[in-house]
N, C-alpha and C positions, 0 to 999 in steps of 0.2 A: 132808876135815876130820878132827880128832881130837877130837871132841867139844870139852867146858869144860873139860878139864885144867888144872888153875892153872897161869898163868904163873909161871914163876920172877920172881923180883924182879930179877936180873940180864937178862932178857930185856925185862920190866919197862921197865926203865934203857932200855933200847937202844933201845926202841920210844918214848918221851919225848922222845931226841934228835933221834932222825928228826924226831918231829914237829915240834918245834920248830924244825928245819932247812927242813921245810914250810912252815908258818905265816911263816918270814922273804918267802919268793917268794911265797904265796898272795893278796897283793895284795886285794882286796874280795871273795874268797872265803871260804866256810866250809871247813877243811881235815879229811880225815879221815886216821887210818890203822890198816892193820891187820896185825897177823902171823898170816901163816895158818897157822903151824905148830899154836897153838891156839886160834885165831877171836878174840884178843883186840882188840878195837880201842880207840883214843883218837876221840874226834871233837872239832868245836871246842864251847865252852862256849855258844857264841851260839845255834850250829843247833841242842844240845841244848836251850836253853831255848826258842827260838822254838818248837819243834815237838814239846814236852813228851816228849821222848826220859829213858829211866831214869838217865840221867847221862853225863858226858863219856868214861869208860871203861867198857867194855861188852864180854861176851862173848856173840859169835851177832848181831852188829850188824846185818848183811846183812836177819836174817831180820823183826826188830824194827823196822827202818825199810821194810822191803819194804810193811809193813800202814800204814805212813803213807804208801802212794803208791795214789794213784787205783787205784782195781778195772780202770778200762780201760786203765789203761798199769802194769801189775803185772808182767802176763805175760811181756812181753817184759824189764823189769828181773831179775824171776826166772831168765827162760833165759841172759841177759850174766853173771848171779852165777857161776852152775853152771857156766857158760864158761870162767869165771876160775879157779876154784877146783879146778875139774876137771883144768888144763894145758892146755884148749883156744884161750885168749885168753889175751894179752900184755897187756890190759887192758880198758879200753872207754871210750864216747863219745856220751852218750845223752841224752833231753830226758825229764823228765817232771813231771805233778803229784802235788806232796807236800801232806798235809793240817799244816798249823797247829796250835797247842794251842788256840786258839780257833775249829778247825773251818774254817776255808776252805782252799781250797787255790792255793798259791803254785807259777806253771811255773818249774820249775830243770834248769840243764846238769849234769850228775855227768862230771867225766871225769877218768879215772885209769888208773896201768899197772900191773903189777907188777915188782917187783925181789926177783932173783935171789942166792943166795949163791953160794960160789965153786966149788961142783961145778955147778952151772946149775939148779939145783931154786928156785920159786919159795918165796922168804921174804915178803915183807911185799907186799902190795897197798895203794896210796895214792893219793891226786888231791885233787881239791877242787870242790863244788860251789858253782853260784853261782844266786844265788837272783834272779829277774830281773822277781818280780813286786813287788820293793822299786822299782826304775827304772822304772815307766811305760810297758813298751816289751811288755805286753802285749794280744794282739788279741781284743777282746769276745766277738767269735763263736766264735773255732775256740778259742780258750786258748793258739796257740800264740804264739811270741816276732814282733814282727810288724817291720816296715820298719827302724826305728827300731832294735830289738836286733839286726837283721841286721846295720846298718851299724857299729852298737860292738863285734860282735863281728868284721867286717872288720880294724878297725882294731884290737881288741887283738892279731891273729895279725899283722897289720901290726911296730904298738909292738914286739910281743915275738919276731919273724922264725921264728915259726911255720909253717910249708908248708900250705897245705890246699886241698881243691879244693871249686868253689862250682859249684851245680844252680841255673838258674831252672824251673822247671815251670808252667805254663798251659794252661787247658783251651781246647779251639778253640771257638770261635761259643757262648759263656755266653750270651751276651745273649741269646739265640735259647731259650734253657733260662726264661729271666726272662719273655721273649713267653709262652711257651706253659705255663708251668705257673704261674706268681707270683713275684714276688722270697721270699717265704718260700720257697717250693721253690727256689728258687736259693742261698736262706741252708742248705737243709737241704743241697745238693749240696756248697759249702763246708765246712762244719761235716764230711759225709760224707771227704771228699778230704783234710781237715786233717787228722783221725784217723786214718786209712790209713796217710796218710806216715809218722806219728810210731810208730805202731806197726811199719812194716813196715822205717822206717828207723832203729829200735831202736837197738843199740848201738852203729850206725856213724857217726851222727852228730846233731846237731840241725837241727829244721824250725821255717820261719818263714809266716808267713803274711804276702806282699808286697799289694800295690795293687791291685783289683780282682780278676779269677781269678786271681793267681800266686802263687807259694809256692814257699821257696826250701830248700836242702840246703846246709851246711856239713858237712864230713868231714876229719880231718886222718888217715884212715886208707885213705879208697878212692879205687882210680886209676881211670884212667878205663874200665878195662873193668870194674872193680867198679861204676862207673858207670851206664856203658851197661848191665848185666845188671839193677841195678837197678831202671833207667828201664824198660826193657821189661818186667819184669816189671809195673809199675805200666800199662804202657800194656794192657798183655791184662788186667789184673785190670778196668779202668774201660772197656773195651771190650763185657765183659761187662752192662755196665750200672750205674748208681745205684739203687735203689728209690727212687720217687717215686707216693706212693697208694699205686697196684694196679698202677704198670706200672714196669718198667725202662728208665730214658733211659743209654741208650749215650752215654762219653764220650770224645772224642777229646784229646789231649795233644800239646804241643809242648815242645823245653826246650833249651836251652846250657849249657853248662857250662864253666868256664876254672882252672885249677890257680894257683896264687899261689906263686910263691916264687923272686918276683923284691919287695922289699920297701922299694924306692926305689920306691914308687909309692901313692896314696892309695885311699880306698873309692870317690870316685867313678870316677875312672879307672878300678878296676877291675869296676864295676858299667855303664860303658858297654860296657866289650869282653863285656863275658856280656849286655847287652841285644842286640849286635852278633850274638853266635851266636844266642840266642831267637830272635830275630827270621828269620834267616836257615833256622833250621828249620820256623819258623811260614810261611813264604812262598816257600821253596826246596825243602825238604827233605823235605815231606808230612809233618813231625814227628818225623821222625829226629831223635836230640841230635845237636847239632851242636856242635865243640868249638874255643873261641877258640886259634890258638894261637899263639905268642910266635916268628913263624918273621922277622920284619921287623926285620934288623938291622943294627947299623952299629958294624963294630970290637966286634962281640959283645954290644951292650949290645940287652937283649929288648926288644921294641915297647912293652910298656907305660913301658920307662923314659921313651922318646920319648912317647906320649900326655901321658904326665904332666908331662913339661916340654913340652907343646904349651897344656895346659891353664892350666897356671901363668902362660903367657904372656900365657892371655888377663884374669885377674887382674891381671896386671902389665902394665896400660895396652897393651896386645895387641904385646908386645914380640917383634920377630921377625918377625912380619905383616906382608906386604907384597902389595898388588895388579899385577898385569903386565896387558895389554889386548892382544887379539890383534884386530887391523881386521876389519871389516866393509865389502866395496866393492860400491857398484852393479854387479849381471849385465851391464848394456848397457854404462857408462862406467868404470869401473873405479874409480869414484874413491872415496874412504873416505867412507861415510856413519856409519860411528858401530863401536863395539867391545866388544867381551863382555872384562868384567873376571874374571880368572881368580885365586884366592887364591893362594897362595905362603906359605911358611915356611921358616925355617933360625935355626942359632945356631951359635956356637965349635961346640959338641961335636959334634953330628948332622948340621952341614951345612945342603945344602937336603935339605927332605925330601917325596917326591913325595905332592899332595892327597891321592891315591887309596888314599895309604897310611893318612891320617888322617881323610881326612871323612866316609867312612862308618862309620867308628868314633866319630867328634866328635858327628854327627848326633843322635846316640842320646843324649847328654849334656845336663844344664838350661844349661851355660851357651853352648852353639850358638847359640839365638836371639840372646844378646849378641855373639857375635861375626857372626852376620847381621846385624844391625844398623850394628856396626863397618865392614863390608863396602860396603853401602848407603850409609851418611854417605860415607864415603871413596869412594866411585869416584863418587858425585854429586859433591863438591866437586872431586876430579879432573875430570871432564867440563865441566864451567862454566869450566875453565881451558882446555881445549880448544874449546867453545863462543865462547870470544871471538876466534877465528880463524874459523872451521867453525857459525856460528849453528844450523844444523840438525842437529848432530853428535847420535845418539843410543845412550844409552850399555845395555848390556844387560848382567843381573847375574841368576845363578842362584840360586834359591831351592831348599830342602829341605822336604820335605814336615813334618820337626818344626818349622819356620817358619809354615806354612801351617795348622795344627791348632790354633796359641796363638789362644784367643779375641779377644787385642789386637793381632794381628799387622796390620788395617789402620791400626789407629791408631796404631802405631810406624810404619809406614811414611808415614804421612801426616806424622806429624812430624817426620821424619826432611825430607821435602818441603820442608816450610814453615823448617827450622829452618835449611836449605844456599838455601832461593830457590830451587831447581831447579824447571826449566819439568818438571810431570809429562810432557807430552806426547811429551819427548824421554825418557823414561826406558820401556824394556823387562826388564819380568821373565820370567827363563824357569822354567819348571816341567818338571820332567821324569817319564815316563812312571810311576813310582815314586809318584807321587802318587793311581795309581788306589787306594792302601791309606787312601786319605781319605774319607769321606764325598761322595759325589757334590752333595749339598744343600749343604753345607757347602760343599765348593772353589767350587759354579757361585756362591754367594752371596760368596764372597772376590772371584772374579774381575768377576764384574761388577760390584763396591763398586770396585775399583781402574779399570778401564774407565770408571766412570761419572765418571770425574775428572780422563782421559787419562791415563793408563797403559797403555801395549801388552804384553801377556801373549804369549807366543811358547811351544809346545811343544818342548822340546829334545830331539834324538836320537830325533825321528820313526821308526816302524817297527822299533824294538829289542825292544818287546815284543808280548803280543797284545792290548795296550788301545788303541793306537795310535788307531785308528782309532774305536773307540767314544769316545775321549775327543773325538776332533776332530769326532764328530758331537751330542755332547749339552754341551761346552761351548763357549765363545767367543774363539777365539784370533783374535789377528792374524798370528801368523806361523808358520809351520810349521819347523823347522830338519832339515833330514834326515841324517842321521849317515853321519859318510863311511864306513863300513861295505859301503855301498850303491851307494858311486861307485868304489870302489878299483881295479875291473877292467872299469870302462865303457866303456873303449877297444879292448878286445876281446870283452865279452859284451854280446850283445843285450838279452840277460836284463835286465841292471842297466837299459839304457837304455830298456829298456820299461815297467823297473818302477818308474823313478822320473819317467818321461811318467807313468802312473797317480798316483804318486803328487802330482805337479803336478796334476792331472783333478779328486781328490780335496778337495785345496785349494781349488780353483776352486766346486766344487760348494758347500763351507764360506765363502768370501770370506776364506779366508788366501793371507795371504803366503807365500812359499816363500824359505828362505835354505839353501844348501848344503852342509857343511861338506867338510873334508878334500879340499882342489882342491890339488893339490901337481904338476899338470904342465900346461905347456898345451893341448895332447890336450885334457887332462878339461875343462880351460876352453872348448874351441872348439867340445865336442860340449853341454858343460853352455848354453853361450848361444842355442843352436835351440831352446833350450824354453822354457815360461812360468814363469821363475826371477826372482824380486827381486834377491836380493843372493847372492855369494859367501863362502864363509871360509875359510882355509886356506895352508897351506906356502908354494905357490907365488907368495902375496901376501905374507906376513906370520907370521912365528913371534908369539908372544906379547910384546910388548915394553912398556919401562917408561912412561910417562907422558912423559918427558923424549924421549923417539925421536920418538911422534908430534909431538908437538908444535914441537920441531925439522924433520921431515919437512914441515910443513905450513908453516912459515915460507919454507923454501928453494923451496917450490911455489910461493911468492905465492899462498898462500891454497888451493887447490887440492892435494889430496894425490894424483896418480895414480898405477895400480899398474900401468897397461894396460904389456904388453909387445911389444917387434916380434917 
């Protein structure tokens, strides 16, 4: 700095235009600027009066507004200045609270760069702050910006194709913290974790306080191993412990993080694919950030483009959507006793585009249950169209565990029931192993509301994980489905054949059913029918096919669909 040197009037001038060159873009911002050749700055007229600042032009602005920001988020303002001013930083990007002329304090985003003259020495530092406790979108407890500002500031880097890369952060087993010390002590863990971040993630970006323990980072400046260095640093810091009383409760973290600057795409979209990583480090990854990345693509266009027009679709009367039905045949007779409806999607632009690329991204998303439901109508009202051939025809249809957690998820499906006439009895829902992240009380109370009404619950893709088995002993299935996984080389390993005899034993022991998947030769058929097997699935019967196949299949049967081969 060169101290208060008076500005010349011609510099003056210069610095006027600029601003006012600001203030055109600054949109529902306060605009500031400064020349720092001698600390003079403009701010705008509002933020001066809101927050009883000496006037709109000011020399030493920095240091003047620094004592209208909270004591505890000072410091880190103070060392972003020094940064700046020093040649250390290009500019900055920072959350904090400023106090009011009437003494409260308002959280606001500052973010600003410098600009350069034409030997490369920095002249003027500028930006605009946005004041975010005028919008409502602030959180009681910690002060930081909470859900609701996360999302508006999604979308203005969205609106305005801004780049920036988004942190969700969660602490592992909070509620466990609530048991054992009080939800005040939980509120104090909060409050503790909210102020960390915003201090520790000072000028690189702003923090949000999400939905129960989460809390989220915005950064239009850190990649992702600024990231990553970050997160870990956070994860040893709370490793060490919280103060709670007299003792230190150790806490453990998880978190995802996803880069945006693809911007054909909305805030939900882009807030499922970062639940998509969350979650995947919370349940895969021991807490490692784990990072969404844009590698699913078609003719170049990044995944989220496709999410986004996946989701639009389902908006738009689930246009695209389409069910296929892969048979289900009796083990002893072959003949088709009923089919697991499989989703499907495609448009002009992306084709078909395979499940697996979207539903476990879809999953994570509010409007999933609507198109579970979508799912359910449709392939009941398909099946009753196959029922009037095949009276016993039973149709099976995969559930998600964000299905199974909505407290009205039986009563959508009950009406769903009543609304098509479908006999429950003929209908099977499968849950898969995935589901142990449920509540135990919760799913055995789902499942047997749906049992008690004739609904067959089936476990799909048996023995993939290590719940398998504890599911199949503390809840109530009828049918077990075992994942071709298991059968793929049972024609020459004992192993497989031994171990899926157990797992038939298994069953038995339970009073489920057993259905097979992945039967693709007759080999596996002729070894899979010596055992205590219900029904078959697979290649060697049946690809997935549309509604129109079966049903045609079944006519040219006379009523009978076999699949038995010589």
């Amino acid at each position: 700095m060169n101290g208060f040197d008076k500005i010349p009037e011609e510099r003056k001038r210069r610095l006027d235009e600029l601003f006012e060159a600001f203030s055109v873009i600054g949109d529902d911002t306060y605009v500031y600027l400064c020349d720092m050749q001698y600390d003079f700055s403009r701010w705008s007229k509002v933020l001066t009066d809101a927050f009883g600042l000496p006037g709109e032009y000011m020399y030493g602005a920095g240091a003047i507004w620094e004592e209208h920001i909270h004591p505890e988020d000072r410091n880190a303002f103070h060392h972003g200045i020094d940064d700046i001013f020093s040649g250390k930083s290009g500019g900055h990007d920072m959350q904090y609270r400023a106090r009011r002329k009437d003494g409260e304090y308002d959280v606001c985003t500052c973010r600003g760069i410098v600009i350069k003259d034409v030997s490369g020495q920095p002249e003027y530092f500028g930006g605009a702050i946005r004041n975010h406790s005028q919008q409502s979108h602030i959180d009681r407890l910690t002060g930081l910006r909470n859900q609701y500002g996360f999302f508006e500031d999604i979308r203005s880097h969205i609106d305005s194709k801004v780049p920036m890369r988004v942190c969700l952060i969660g602490i592992s087993k909070f509620a466990e913290i609530n048991e054992l010390y009080g939800y005040a002590a939980g509120n104090s863990v909060l409050q503790g974790v909210g102020r960390y971040l915003m201090d520790h993630v000072g000028n690189r970006g702003g923090t949000f306080r999400m939905d129960g323990s989460k809390f989220a980072i915005i950064t239009e400046t850190q990649t992702y191993e600024d990231m990553e260095s970050t997160y870990e640093g956070l994860r040893a810091h709370f490793r060490e412990g919280i103060k709670l009383g007299d003792e230190y409760a150790p806490l453990e973290l998880h978190a995802g993080t996803f880069a945006l600057d693809d911007f054909t795409t909305d805030d939900q979209t882009v807030y499922s694919c970062l639940t998509y990583a969350y979650d995947e480090s919370k349940f895969n990854k021991q807490g490692d950030i784990v990072e969404f990345c844009n590698n699913l693509r078609a003719d170049n266009i990044k995944s989220t483009a496709k999410l986004h027009s996946i989701r639009n679709s389902i908006n738009n009367e689930f246009d695209g959507f389409y069910l296929l039905y892969q048979p289900v045949v009796d083990a002893k007779t072959e003949k088709l006793i009923g089919a697991e409806a499989l989703l499907r999607w495609k448009n002009d632009k992306y084709g078909m585009v395979p499940p697996d690329e979207f539903i476990p991204v879809l999953e994570k998303d509010p409007l999933f249950p609507v198109l579970g439901e979508w799912i359910l109508h449709t392939a009941m009202t398909d099946a009753k169209k196959i029922q009037e051939i095949l009276p016993d025809f039973i149709i099976n249809v995969n559930l998600s565990y964000a299905q199974l957690e909505r407290p009205d998820f039986t009563d959508s499906v009950w009406n769903i029931v009543k609304n098509t006439g479908f006999d429950p009895q003929r209908l099977c829902l499968e849950i898969t192993e995935r589901c142990r992240l449920l509540d135990m009380k919760l799913l055995n109370n789902v499942m047997t509301t749906l049992r008690a009404g004739g609904i067959r619950i089936a476990l799909d893709d048996f023995g993939t994980g290590f719940s398998s088995i504890g599911l199949l002993k503390n809840l109530p299935f009828d049918t077990i489905k075992v994942d071709r996984g298991f059968v793929q080389k049972i024609e020459e390993d004992d192993r497989e054949r031994r171990l899926v005899y157990n797992f038939t034993d298994a069953a038995s022991i339970f009073g489920s059913d057993v259905c097979v998947e992945g039967i693709e030769t007759s080999g596996m058929r002729n070894i899979l029918k010596e055992m205590s097997i219900h029904s078959f699935q697979g290649y060697f019967y049946s690809k997935p096919v549309e509604l129109g196949t079966i049903i045609s299949g079944l006519k040219s049967e006379l009523g009978e669909m076999c699949f038995k081969n010589p």
